[in-house]
Structure formats: structure tokens, C-alpha cells
N, CA, C and O atoms as a GROMACS GRO file, in nm:
protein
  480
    1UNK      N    1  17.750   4.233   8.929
    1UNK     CA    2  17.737   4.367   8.876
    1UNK      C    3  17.598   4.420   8.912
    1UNK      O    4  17.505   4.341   8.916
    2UNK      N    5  17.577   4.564   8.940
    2UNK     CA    6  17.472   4.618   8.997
    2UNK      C    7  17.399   4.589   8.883
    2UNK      O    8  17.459   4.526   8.795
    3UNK      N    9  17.284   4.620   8.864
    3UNK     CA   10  17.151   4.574   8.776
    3UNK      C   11  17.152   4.422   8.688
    3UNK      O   12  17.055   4.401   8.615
    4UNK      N   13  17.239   4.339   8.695
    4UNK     CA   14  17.225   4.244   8.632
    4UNK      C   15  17.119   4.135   8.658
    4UNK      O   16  17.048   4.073   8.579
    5UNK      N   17  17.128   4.131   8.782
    5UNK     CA   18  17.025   4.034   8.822
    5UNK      C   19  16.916   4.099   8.854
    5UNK      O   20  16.925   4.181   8.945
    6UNK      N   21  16.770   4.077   8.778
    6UNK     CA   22  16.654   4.168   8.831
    6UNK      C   23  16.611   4.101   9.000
    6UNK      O   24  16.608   3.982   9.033
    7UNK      N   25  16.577   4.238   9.098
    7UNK     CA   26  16.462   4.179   9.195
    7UNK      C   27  16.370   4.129   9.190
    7UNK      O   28  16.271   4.158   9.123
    8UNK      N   29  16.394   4.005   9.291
    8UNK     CA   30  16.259   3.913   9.240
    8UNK      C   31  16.223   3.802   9.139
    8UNK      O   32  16.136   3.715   9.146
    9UNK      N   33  16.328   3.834   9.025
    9UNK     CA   34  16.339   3.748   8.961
    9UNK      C   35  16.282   3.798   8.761
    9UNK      O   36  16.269   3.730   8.659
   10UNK      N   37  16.268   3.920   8.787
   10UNK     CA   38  16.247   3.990   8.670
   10UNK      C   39  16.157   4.082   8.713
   10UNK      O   40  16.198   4.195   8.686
   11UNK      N   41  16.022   4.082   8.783
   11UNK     CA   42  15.974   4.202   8.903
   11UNK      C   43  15.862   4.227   8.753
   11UNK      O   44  15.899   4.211   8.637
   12UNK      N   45  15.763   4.257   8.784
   12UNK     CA   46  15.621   4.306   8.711
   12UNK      C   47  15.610   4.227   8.571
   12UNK      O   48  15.574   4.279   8.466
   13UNK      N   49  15.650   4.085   8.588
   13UNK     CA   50  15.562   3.997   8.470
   13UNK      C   51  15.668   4.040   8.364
   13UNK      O   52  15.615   4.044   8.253
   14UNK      N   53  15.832   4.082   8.360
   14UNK     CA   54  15.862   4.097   8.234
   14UNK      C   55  15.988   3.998   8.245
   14UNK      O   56  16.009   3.953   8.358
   15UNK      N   57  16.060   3.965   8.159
   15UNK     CA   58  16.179   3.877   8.160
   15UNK      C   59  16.287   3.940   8.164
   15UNK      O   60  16.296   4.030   8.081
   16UNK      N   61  16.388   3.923   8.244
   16UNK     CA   62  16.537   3.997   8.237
   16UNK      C   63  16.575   3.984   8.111
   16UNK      O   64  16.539   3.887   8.044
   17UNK      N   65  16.657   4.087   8.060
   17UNK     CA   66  16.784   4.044   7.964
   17UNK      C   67  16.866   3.935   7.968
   17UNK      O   68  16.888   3.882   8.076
   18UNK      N   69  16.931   3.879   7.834
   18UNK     CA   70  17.067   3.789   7.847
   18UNK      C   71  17.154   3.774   7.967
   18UNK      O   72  17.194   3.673   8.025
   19UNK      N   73  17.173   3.897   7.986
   19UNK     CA   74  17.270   3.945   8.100
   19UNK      C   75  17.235   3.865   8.227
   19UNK      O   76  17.295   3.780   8.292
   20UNK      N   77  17.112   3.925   8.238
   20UNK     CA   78  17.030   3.885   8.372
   20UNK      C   79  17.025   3.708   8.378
   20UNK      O   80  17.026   3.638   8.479
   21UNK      N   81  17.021   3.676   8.271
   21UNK     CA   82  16.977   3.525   8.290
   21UNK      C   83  17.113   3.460   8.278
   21UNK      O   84  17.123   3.341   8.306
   22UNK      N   85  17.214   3.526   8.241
   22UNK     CA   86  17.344   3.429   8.248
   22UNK      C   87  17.423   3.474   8.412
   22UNK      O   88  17.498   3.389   8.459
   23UNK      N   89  17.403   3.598   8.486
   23UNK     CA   90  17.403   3.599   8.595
   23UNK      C   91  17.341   3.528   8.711
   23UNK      O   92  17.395   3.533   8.821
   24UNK      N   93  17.238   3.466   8.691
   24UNK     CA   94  17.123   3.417   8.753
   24UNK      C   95  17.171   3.284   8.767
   24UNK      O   96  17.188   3.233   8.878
   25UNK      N   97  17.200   3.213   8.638
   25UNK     CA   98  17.294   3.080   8.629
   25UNK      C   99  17.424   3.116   8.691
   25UNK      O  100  17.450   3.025   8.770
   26UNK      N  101  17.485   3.174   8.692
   26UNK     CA  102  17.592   3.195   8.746
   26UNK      C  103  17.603   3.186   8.908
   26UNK      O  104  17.700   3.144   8.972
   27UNK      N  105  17.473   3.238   8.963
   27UNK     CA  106  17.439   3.290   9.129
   27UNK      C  107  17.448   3.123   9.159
   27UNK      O  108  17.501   3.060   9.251
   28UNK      N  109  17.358   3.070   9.017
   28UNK     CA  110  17.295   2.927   9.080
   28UNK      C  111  17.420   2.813   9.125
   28UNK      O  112  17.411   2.742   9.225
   29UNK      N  113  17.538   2.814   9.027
   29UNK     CA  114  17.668   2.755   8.986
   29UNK      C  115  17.722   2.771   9.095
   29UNK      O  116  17.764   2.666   9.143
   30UNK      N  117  17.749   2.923   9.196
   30UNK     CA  118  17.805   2.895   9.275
   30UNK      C  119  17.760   2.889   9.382
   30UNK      O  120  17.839   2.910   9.474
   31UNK      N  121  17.644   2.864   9.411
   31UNK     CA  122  17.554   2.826   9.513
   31UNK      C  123  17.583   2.673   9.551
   31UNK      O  124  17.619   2.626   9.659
   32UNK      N  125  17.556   2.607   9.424
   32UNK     CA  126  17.586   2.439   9.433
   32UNK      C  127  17.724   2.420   9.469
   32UNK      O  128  17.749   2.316   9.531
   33UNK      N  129  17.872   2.544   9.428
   33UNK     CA  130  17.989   2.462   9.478
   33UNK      C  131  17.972   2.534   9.602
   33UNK      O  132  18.076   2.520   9.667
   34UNK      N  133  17.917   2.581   9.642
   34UNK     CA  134  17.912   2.641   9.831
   34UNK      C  135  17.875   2.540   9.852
   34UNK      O  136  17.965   2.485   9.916
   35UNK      N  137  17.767   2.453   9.836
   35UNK     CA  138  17.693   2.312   9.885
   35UNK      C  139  17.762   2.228   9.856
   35UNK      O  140  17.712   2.123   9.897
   36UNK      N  141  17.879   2.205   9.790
   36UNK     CA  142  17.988   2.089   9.743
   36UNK      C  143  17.926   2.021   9.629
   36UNK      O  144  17.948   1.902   9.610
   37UNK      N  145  17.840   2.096   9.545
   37UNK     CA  146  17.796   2.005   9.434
   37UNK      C  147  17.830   2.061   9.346
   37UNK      O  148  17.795   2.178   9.328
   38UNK      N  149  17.925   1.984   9.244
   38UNK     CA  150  17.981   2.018   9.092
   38UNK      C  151  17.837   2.019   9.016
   38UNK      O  152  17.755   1.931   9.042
   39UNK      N  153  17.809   2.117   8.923
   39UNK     CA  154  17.757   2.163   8.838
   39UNK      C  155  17.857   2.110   8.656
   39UNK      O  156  17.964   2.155   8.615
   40UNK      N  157  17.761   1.999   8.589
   40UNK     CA  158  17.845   1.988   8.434
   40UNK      C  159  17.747   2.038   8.335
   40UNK      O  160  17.630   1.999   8.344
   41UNK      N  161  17.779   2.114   8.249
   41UNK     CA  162  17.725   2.187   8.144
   41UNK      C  163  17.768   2.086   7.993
   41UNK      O  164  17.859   2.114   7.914
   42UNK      N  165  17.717   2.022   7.988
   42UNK     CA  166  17.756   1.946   7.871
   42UNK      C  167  17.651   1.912   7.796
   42UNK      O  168  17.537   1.925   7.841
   43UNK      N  169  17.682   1.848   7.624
   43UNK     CA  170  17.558   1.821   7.549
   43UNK      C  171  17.549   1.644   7.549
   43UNK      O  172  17.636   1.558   7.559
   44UNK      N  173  17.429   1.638   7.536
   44UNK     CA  174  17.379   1.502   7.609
   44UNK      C  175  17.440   1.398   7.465
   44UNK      O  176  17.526   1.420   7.380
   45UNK      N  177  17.399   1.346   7.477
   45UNK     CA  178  17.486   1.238   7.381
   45UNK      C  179  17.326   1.194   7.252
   45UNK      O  180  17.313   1.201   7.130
   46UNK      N  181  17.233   1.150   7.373
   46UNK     CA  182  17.094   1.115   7.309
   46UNK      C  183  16.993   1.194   7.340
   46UNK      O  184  17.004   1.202   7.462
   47UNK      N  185  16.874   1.276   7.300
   47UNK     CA  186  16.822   1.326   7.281
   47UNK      C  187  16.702   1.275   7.381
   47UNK      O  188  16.636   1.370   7.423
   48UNK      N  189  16.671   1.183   7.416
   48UNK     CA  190  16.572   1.069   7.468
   48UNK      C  191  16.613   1.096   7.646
   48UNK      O  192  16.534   1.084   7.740
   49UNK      N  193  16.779   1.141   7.652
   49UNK     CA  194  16.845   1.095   7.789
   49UNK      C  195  16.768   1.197   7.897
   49UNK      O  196  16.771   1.160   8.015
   50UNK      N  197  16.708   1.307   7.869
   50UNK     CA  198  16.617   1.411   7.969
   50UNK      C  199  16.702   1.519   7.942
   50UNK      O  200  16.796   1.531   7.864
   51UNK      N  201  16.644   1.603   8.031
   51UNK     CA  202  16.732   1.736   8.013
   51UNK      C  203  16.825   1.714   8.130
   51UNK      O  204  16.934   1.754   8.087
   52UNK      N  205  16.844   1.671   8.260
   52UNK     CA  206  16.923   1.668   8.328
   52UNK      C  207  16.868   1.666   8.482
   52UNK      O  208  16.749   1.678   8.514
   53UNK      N  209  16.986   1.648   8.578
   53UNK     CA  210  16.914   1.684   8.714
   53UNK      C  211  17.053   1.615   8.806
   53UNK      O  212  17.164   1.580   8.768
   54UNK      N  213  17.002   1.616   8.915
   54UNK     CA  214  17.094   1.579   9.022
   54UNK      C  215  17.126   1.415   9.023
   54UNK      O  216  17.035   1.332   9.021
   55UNK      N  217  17.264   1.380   9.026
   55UNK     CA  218  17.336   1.248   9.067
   55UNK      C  219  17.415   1.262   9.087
   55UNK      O  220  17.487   1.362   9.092
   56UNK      N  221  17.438   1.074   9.122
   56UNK     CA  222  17.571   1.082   9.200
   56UNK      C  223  17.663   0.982   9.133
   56UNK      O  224  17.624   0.866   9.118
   57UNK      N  225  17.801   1.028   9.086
   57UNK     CA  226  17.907   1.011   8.959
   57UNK      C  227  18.044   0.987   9.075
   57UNK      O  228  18.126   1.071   9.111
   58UNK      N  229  18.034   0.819   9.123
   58UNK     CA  230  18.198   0.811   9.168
   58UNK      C  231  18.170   0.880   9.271
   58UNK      O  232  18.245   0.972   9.306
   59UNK      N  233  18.020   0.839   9.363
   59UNK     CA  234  18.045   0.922   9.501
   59UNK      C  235  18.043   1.015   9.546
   59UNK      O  236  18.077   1.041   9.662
   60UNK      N  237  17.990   1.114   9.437
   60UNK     CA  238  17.987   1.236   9.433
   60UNK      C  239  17.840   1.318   9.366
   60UNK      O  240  17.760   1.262   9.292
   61UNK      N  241  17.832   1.437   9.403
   61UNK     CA  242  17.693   1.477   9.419
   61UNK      C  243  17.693   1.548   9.282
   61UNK      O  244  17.743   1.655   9.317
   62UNK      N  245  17.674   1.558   9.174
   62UNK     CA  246  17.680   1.614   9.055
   62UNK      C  247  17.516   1.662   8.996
   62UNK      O  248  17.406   1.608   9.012
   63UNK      N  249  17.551   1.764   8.934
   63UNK     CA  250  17.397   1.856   8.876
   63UNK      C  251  17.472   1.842   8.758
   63UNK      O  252  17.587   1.880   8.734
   64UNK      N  253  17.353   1.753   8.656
   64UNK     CA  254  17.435   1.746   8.540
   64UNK      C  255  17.312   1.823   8.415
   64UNK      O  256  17.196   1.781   8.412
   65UNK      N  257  17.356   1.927   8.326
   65UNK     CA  258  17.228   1.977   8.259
   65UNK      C  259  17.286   2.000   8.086
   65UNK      O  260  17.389   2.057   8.050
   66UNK      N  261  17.194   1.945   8.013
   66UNK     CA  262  17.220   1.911   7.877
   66UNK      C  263  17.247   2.053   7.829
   66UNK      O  264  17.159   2.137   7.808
   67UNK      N  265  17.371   2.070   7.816
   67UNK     CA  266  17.419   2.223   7.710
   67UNK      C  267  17.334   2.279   7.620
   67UNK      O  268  17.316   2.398   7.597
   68UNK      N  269  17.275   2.174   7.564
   68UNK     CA  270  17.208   2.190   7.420
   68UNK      C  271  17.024   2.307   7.432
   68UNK      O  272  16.970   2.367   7.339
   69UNK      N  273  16.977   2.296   7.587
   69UNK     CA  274  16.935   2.341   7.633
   69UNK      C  275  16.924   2.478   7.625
   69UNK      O  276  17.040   2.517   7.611
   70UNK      N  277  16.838   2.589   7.626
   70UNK     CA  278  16.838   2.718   7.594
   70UNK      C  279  16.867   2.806   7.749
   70UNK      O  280  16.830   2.746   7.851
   71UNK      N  281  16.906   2.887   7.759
   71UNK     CA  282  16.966   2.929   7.911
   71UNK      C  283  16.834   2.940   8.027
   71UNK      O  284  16.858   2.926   8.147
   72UNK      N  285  16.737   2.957   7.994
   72UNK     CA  286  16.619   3.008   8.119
   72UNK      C  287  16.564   2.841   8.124
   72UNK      O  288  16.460   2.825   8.188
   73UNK      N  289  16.621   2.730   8.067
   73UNK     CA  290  16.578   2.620   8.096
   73UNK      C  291  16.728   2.527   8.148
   73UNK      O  292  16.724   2.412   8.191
   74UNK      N  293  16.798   2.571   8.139
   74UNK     CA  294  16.883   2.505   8.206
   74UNK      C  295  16.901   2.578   8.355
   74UNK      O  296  16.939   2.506   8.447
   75UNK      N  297  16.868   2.756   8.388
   75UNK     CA  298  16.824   2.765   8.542
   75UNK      C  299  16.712   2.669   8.550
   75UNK      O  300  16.751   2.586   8.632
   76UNK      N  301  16.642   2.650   8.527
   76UNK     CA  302  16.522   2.563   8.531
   76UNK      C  303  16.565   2.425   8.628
   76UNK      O  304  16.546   2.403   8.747
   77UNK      N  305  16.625   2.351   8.529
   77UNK     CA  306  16.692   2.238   8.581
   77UNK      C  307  16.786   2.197   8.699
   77UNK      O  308  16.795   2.108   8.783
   78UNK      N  309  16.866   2.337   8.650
   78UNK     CA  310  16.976   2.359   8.789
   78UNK      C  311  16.904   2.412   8.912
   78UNK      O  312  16.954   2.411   9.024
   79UNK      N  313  16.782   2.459   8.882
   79UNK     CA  314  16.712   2.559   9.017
   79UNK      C  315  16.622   2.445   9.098
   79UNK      O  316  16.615   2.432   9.220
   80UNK      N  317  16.532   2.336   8.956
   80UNK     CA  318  16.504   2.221   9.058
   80UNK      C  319  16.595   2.141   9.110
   80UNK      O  320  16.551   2.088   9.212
   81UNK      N  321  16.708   2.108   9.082
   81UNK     CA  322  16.798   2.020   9.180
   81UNK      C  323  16.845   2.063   9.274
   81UNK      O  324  16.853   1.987   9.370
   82UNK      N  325  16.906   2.228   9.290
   82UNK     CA  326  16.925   2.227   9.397
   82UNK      C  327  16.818   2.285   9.558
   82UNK      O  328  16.846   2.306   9.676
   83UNK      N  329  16.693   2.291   9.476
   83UNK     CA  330  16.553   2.341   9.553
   83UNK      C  331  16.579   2.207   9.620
   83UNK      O  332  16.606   2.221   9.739
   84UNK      N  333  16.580   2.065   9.573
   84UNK     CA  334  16.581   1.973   9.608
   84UNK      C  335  16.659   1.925   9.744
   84UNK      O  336  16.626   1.884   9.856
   85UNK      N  337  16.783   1.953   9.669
   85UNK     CA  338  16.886   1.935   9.769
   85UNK      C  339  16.922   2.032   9.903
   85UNK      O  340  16.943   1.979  10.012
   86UNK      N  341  16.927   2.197   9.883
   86UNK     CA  342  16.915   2.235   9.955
   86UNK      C  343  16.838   2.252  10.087
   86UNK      O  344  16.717   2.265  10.071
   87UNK      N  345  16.885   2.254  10.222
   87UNK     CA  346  16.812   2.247  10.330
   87UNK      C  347  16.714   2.370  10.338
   87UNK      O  348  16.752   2.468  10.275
   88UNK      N  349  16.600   2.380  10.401
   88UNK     CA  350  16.528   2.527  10.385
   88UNK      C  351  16.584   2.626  10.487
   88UNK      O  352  16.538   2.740  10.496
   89UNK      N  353  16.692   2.579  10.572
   89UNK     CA  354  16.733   2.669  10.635
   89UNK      C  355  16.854   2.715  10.591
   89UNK      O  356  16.931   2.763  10.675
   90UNK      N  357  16.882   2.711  10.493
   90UNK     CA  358  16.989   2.768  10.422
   90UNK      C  359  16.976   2.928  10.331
   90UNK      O  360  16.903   2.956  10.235
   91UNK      N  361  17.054   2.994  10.387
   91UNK     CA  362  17.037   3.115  10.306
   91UNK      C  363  17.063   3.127  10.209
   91UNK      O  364  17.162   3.070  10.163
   92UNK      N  365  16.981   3.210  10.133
   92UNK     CA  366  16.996   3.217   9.985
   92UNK      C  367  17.001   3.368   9.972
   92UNK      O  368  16.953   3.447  10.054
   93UNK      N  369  17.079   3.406   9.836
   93UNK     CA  370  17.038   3.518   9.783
   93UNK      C  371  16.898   3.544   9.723
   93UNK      O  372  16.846   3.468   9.641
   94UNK      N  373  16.814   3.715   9.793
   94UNK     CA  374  16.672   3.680   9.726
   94UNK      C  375  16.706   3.668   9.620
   94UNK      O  376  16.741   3.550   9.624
   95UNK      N  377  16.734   3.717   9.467
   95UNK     CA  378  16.717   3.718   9.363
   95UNK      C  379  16.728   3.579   9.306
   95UNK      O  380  16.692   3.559   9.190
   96UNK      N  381  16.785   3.466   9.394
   96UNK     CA  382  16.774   3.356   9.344
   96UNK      C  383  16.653   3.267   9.367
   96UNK      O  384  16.607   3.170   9.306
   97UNK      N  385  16.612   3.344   9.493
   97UNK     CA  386  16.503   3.238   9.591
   97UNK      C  387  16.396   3.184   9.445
   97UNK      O  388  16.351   3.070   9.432
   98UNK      N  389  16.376   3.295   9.352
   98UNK     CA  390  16.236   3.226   9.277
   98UNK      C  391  16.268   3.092   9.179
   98UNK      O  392  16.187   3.017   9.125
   99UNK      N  393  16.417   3.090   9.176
   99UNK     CA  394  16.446   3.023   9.020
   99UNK      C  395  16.477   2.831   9.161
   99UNK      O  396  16.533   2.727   9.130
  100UNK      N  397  16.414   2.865   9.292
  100UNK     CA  398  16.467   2.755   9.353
  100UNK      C  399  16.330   2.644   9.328
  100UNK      O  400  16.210   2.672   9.326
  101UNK      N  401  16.372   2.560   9.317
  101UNK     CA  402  16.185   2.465   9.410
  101UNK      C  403  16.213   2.466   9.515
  101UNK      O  404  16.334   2.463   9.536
  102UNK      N  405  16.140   2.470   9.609
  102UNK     CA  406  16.149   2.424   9.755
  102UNK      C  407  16.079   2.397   9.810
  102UNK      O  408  15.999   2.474   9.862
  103UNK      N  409  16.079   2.226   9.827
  103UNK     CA  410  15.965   2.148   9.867
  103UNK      C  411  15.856   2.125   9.878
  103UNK      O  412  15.785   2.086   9.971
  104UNK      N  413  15.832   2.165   9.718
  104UNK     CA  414  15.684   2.096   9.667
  104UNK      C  415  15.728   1.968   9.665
  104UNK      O  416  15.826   1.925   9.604
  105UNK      N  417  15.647   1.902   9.741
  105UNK     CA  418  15.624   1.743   9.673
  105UNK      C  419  15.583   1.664   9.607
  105UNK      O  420  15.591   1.542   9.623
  106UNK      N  421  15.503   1.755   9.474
  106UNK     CA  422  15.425   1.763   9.385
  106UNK      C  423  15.376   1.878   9.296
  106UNK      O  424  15.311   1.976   9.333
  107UNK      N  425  15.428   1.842   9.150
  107UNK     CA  426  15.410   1.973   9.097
  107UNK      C  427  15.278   1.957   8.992
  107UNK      O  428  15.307   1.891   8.893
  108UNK      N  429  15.148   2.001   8.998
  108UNK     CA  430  15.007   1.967   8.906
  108UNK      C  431  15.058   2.047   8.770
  108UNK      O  432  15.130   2.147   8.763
  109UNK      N  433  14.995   1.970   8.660
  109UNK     CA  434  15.031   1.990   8.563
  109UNK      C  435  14.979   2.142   8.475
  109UNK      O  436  14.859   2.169   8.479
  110UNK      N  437  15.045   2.208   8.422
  110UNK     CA  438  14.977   2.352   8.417
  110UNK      C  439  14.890   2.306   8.283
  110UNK      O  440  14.812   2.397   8.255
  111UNK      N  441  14.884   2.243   8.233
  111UNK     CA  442  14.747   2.220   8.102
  111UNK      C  443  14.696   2.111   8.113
  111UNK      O  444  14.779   2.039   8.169
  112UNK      N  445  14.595   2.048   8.088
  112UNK     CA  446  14.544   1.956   8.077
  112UNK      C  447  14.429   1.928   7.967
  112UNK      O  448  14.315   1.974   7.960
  113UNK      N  449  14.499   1.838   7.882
  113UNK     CA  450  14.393   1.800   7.749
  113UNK      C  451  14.314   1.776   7.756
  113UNK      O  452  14.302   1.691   7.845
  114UNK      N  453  14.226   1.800   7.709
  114UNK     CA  454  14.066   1.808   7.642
  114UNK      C  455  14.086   1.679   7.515
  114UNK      O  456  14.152   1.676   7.411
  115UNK      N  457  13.977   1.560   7.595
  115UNK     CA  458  13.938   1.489   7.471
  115UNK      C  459  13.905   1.538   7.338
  115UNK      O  460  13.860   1.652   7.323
  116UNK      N  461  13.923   1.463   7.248
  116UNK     CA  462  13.919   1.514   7.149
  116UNK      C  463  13.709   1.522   7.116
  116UNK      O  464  13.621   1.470   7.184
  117UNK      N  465  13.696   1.608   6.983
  117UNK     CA  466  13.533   1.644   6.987
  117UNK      C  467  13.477   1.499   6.870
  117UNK      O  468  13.528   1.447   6.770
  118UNK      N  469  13.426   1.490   6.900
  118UNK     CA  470  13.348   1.345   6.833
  118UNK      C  471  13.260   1.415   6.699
  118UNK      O  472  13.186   1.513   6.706
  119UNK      N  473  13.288   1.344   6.593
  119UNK     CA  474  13.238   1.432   6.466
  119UNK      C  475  13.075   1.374   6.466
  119UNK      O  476  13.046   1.290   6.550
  120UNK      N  477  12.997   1.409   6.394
  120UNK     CA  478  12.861   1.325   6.358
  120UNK      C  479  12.866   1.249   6.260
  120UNK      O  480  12.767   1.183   6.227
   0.00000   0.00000   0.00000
């Protein structure tokens, strides 16, 4: 649908709507079965198990991402596995290109703690 998905990926620092972000998952869903990879939306059993990511189930290439998950973090999950998997010469829709990784081989941590202050 025309305006659902913002350009760019929400475009001047603001966040799409609902809309936008369940379209966005949606772009991502059928991106992976163009690539032959089943996408499972399910809730994890244990809490401990991660949020999810790419394996292989019986031979098969599966993106598996914990339901329980809030929607702009399960693109999250689904966007690093298939950044992963996808070749870089593969076309993408732009509006998806931002929610992809693509081949960082290392991601630095965006905070980093400060020892704690020593009392007198």
C-alpha cells in the first residue's frame, strides 16, 4: 500500500507508524521466502533461549524469532539474519535496505560502562 512503508526507513529521525512497521516485517518475510528461507514467528518456550536468528531445522534454512518480542525488534532479528545470509548482490527493495546488516563483521558496542566512583 502507497505510504505504508516510510522512505528510507522512517526519513528525518522519526519512527513509522504500526502500519509501517508491520509492512516492513512483512517486505522482510517475503524477502526470506524469495531466498527459500522459512521465517517462524513463535513464543520461545524459555526466556534464557535468545531472541532468535538463523538455523538449520531438518536441512533446512529457517529464521526463527521469539513472538513474544515487540515488532521493531523482531525486524531487528529477522533483518540481521537475513543481512547475513543474503548475497550483496542481491536486490533489495530500498525501503528495506536499512532494517538489513550487511556485512559488518563486527558490531562495537553503543555504551560502554563506566567503573563504578570509589567513595572516601
Amino acid at each position: 500500500m502507497p505510504g505504508d512503508v516510510p522512505e528510507g526507513g522512517g526519513g528525518e529521525g522519526r519512527a513509522p507508524p504500526a502500519a509501517s512497521w508491520t509492512a516492513i516485517l512483512g517486505g522482510l518475510k517475503a524477502l526470506a521466502a524469495e531466498a527459500g528461507v522459512e521465517v517462524r514467528i513463535e513464543p520461545f518456550a524459555l526466556a534464557m533461549a535468545g531472541k532468535g536468528g538463523l538455523c538449520r531445522i531438518e536441512g533446512r534454512r529457517v529464521i526463527l524469532v521469539d513472538e513474544k518480542l515487540g515488532l521493531v525488534e523482531q525486524i531487528g532479528v529477522l533483518g540481521e539474519a537475513l543481512g547475513r545470509l543474503l548475497p550483496r548482490e542481491r536486490t533489495v527493495a530500498p525501503e528495506l535496505v536499512p532494517y538489513l546488516r550487511t556485512g559488518h563483521g563486527r558490531v562495537g558496542r553503543l555504551l560502554r560502562p563506566r567503573p563504578l566512583a570509589r567513595g572516601r
